[in-house]
N, CA, C and O atoms as a GROMACS GRO file, in nm:
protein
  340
    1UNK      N    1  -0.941  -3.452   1.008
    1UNK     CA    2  -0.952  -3.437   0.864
    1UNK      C    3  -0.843  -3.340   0.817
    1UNK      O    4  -0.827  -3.226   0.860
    2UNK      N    5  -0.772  -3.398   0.727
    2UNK     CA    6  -0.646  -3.288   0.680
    2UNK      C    7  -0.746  -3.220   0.511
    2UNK      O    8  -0.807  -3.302   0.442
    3UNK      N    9  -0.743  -3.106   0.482
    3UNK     CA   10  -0.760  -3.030   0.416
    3UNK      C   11  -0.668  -2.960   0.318
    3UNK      O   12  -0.616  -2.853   0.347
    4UNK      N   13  -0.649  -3.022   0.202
    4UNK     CA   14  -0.550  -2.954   0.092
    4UNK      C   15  -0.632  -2.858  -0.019
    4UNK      O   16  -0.753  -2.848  -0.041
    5UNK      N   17  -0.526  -2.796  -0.075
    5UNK     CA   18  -0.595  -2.705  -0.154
    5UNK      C   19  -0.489  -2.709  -0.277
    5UNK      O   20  -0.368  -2.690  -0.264
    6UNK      N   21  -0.556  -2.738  -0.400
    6UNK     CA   22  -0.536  -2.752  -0.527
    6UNK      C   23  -0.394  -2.607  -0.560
    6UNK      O   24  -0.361  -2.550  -0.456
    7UNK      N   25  -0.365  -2.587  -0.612
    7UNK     CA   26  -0.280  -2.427  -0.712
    7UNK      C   27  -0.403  -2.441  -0.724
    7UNK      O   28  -0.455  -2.418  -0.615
    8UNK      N   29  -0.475  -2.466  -0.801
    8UNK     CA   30  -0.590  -2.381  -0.911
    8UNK      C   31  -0.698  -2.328  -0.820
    8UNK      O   32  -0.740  -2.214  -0.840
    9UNK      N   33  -0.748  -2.403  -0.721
    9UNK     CA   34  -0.812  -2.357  -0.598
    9UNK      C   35  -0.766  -2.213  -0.579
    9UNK      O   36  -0.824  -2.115  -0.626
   10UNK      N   37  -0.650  -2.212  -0.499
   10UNK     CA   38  -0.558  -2.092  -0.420
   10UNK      C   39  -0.568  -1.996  -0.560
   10UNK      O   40  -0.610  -1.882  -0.543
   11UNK      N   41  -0.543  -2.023  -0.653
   11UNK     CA   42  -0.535  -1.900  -0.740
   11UNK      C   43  -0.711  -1.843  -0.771
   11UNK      O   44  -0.742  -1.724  -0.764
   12UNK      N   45  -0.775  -1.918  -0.794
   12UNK     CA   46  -0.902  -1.926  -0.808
   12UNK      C   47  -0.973  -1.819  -0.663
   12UNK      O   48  -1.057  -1.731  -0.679
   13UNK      N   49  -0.912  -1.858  -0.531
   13UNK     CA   50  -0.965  -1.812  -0.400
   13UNK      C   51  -0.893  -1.675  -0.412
   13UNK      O   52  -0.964  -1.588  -0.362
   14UNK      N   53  -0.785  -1.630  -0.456
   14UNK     CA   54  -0.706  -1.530  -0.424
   14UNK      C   55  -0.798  -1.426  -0.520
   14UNK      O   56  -0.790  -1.308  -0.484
   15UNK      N   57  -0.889  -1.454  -0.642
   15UNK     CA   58  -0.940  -1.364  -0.692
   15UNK      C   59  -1.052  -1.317  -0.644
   15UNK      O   60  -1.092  -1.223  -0.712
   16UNK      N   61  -1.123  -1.345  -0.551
   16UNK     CA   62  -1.246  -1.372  -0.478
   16UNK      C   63  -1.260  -1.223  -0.398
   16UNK      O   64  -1.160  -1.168  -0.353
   17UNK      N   65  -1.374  -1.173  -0.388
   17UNK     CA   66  -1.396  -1.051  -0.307
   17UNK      C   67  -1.374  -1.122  -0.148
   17UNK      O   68  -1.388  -1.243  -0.131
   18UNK      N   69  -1.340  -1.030  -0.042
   18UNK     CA   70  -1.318  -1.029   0.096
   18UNK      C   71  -1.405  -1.082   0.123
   18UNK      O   72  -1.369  -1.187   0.176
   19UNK      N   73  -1.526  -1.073   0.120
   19UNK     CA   74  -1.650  -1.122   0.182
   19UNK      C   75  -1.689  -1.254   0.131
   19UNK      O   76  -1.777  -1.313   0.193
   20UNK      N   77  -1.636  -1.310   0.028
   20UNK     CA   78  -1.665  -1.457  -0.032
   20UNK      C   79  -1.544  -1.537   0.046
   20UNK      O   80  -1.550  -1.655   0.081
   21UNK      N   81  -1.450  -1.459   0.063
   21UNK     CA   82  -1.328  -1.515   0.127
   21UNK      C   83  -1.366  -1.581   0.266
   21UNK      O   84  -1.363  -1.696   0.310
   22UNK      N   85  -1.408  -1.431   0.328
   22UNK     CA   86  -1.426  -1.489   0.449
   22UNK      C   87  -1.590  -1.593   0.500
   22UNK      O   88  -1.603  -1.657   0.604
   23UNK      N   89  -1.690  -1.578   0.389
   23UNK     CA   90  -1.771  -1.673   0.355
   23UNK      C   91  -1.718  -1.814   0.369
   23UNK      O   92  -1.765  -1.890   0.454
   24UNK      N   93  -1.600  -1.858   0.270
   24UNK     CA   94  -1.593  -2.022   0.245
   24UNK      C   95  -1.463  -2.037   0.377
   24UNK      O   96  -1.393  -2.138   0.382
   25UNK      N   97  -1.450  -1.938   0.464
   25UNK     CA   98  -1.391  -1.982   0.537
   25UNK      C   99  -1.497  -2.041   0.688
   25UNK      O  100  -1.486  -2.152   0.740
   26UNK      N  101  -1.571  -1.957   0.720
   26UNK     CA  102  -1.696  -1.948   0.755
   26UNK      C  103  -1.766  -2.134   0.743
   26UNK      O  104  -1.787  -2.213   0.834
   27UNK      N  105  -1.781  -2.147   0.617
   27UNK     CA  106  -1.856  -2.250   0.561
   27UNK      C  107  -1.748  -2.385   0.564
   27UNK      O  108  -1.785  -2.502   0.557
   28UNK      N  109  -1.610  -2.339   0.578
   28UNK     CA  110  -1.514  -2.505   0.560
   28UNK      C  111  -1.515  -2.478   0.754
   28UNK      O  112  -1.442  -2.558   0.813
   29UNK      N  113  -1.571  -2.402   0.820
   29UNK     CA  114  -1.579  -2.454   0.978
   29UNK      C  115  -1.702  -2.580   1.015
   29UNK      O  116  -1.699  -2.678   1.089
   30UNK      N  117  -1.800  -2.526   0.931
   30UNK     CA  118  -1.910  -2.616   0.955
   30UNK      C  119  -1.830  -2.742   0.880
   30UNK      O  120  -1.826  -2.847   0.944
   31UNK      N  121  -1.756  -2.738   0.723
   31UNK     CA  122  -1.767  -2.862   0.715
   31UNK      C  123  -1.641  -2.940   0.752
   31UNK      O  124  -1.623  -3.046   0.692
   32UNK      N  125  -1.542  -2.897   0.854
   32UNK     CA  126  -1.457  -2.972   0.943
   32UNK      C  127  -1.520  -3.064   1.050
   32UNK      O  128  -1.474  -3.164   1.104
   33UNK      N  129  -1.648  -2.996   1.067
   33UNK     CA  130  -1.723  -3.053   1.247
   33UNK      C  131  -1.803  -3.156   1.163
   33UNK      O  132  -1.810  -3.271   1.205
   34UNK      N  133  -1.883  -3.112   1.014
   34UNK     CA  134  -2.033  -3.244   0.971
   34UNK      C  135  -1.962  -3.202   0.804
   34UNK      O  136  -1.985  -3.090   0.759
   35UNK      N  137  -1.893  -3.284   0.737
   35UNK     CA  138  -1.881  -3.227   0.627
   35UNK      C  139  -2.060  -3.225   0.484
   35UNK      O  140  -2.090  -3.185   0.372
   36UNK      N  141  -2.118  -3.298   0.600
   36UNK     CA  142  -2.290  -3.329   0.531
   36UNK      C  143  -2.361  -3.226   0.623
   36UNK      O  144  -2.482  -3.251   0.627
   37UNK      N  145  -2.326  -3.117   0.699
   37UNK     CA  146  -2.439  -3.005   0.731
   37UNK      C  147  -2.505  -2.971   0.609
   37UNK      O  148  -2.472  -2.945   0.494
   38UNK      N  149  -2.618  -2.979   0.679
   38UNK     CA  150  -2.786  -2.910   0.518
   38UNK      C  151  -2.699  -2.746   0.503
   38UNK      O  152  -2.687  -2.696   0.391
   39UNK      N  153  -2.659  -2.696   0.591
   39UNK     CA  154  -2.601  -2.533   0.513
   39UNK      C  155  -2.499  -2.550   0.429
   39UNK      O  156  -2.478  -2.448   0.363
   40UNK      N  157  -2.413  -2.655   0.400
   40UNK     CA  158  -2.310  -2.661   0.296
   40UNK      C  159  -2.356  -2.748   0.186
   40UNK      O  160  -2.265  -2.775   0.108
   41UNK      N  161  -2.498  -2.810   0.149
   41UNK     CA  162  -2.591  -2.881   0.050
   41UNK      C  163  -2.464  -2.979   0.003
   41UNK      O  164  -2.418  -2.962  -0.110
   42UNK      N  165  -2.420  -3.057   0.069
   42UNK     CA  166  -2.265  -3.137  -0.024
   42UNK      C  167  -2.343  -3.244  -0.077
   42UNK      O  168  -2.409  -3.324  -0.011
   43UNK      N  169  -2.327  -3.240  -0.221
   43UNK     CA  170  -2.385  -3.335  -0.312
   43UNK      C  171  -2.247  -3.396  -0.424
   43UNK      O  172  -2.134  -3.347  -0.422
   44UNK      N  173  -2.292  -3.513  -0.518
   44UNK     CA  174  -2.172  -3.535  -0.570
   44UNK      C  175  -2.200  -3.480  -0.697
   44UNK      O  176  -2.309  -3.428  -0.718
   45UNK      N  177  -2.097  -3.488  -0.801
   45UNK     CA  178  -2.164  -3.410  -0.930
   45UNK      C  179  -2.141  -3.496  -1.072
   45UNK      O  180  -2.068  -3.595  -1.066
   46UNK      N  181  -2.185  -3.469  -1.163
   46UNK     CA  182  -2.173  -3.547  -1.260
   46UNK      C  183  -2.085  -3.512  -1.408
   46UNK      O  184  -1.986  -3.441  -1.390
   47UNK      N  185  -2.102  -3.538  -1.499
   47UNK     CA  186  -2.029  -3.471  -1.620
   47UNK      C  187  -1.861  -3.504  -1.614
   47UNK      O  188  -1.807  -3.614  -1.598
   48UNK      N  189  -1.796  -3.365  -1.632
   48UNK     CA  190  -1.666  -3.395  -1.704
   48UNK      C  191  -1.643  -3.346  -1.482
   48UNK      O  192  -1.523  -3.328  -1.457
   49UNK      N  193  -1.721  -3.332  -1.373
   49UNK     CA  194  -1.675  -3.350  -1.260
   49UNK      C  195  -1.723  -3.477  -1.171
   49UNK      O  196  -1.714  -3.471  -1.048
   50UNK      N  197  -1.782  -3.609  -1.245
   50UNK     CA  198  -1.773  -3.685  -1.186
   50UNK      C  199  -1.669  -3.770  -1.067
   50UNK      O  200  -1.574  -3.832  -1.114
   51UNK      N  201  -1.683  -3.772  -0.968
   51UNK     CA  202  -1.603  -3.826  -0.884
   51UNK      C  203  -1.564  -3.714  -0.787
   51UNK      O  204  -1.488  -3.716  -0.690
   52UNK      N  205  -1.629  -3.628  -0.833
   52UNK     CA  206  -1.602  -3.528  -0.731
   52UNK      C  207  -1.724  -3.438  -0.599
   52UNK      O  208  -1.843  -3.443  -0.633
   53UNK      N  209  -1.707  -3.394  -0.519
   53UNK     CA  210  -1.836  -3.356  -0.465
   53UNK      C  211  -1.850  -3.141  -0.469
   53UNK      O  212  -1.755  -3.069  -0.499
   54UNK      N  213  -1.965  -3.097  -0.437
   54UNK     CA  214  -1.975  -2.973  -0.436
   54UNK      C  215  -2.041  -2.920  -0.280
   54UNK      O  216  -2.138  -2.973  -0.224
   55UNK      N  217  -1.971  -2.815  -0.232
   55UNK     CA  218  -2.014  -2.761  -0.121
   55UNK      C  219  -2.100  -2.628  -0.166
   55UNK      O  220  -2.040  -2.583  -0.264
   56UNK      N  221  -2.215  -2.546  -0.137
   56UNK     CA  222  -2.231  -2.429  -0.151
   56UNK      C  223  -2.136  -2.340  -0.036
   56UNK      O  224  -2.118  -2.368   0.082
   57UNK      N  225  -2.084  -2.226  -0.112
   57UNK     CA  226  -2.026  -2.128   0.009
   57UNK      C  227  -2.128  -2.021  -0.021
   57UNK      O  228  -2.168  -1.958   0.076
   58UNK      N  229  -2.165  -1.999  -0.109
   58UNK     CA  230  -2.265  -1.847  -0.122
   58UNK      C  231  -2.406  -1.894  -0.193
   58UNK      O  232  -2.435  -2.013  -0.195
   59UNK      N  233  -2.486  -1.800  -0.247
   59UNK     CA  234  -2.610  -1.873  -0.322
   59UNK      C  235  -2.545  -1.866  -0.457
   59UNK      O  236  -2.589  -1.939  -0.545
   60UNK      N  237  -2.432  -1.775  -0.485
   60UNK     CA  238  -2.366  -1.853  -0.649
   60UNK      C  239  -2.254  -1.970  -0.607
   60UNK      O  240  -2.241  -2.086  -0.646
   61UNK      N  241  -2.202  -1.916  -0.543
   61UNK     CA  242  -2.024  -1.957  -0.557
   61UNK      C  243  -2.019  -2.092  -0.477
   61UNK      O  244  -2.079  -2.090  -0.370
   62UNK      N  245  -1.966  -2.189  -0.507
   62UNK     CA  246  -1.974  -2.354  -0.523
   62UNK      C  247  -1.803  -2.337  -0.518
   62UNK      O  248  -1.732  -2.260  -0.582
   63UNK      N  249  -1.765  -2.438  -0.416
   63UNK     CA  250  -1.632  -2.516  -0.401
   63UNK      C  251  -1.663  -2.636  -0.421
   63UNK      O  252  -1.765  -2.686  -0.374
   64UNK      N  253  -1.557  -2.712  -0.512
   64UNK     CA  254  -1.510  -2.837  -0.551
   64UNK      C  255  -1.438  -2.914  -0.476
   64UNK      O  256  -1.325  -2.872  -0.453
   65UNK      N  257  -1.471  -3.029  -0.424
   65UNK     CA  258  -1.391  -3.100  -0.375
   65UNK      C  259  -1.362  -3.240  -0.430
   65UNK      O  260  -1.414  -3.264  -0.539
   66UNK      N  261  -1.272  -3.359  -0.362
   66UNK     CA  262  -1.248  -3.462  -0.372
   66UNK      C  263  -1.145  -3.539  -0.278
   66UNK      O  264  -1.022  -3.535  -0.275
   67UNK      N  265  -1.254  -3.623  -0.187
   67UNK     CA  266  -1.233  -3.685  -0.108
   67UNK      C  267  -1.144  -3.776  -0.132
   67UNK      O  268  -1.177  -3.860  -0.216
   68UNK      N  269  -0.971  -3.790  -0.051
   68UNK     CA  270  -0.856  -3.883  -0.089
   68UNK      C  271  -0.872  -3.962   0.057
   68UNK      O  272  -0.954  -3.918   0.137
   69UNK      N  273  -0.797  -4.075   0.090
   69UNK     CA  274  -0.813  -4.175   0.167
   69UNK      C  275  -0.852  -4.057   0.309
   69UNK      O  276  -0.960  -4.017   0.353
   70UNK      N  277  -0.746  -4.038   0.340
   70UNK     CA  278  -0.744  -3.957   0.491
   70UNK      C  279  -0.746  -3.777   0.495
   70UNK      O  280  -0.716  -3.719   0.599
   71UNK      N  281  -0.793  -3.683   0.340
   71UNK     CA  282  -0.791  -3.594   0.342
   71UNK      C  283  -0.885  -3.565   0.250
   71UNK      O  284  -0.959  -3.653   0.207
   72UNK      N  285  -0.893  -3.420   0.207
   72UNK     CA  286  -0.973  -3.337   0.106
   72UNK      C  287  -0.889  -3.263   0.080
   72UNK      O  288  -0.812  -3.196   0.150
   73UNK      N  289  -0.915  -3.284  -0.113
   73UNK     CA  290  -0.869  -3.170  -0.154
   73UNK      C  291  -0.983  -3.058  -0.227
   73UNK      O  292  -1.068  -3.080  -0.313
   74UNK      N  293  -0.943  -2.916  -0.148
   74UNK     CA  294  -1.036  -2.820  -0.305
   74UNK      C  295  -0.966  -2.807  -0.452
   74UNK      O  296  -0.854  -2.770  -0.486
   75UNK      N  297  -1.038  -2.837  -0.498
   75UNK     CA  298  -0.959  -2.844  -0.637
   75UNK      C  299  -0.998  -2.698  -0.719
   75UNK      O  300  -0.923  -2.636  -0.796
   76UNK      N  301  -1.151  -2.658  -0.676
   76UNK     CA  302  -1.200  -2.536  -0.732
   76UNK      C  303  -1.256  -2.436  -0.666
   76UNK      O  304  -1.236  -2.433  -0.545
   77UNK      N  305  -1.323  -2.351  -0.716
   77UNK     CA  306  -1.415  -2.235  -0.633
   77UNK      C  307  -1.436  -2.134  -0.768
   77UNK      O  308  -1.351  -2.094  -0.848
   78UNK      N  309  -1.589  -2.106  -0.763
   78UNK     CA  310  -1.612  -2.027  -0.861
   78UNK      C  311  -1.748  -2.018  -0.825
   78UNK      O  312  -1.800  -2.073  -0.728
   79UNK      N  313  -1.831  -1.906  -0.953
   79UNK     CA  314  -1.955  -1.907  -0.949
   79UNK      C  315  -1.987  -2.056  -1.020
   79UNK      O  316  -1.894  -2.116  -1.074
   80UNK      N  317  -2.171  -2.133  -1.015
   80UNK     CA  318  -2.235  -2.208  -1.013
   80UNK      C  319  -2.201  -2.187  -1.202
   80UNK      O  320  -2.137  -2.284  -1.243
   81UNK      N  321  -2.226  -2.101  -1.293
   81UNK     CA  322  -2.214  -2.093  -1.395
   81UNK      C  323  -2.088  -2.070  -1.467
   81UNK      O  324  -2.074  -2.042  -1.586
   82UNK      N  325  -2.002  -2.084  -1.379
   82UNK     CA  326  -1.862  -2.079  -1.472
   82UNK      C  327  -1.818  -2.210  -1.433
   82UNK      O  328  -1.733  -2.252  -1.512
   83UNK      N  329  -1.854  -2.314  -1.312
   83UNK     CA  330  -1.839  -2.427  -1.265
   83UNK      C  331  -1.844  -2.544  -1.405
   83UNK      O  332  -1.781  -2.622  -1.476
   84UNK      N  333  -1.966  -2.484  -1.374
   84UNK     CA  334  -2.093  -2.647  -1.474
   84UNK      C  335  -2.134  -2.567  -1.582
   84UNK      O  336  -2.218  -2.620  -1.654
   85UNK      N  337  -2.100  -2.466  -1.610
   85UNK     CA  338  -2.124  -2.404  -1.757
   85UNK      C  339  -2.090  -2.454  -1.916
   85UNK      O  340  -2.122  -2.383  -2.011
   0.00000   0.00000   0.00000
């Protein structure tokens, strides 16, 4: 699985405390091996992010993804309420 990351992602991740950092790094190990492990809840989402899916990394903070033929990209990372707010 190749793994890309959005600008808006990387700028988005670069504001992130150390410990959320090393959280969704933590959390993209599990989802390299099962990207459907029950600890990363990956569901798809709806609204103006339809077509896209959500991983939990913390009990707020939610990464965005979207599955391309042979990769993933994160497109986001934020809290649950600045996401879908």
């Amino acid at each position: 699985m190749i793994i890309k990351y959005h600008k808006d992602f990387i700028k988005d991740f670069k504001k992130l405390p150390k410990r959320t950092k090393e959280k969704f790094k933590e959390r993209q190990l599990f989802f390299e091996k099962d990207e459907f492990d029950p600890v990363l809840n990956n569901h798809a989402l709806k609204g103006k992010w339809l077509g896209y899916r959500s991983i939990n990394v913390t009990g707020d903070i939610r990464a965005i993804f979207k599955r391309e033929s042979e990769s993933v990209l994160f497109v986001a990372i934020d809290t649950h309420s600045n996401l879908y707010g």
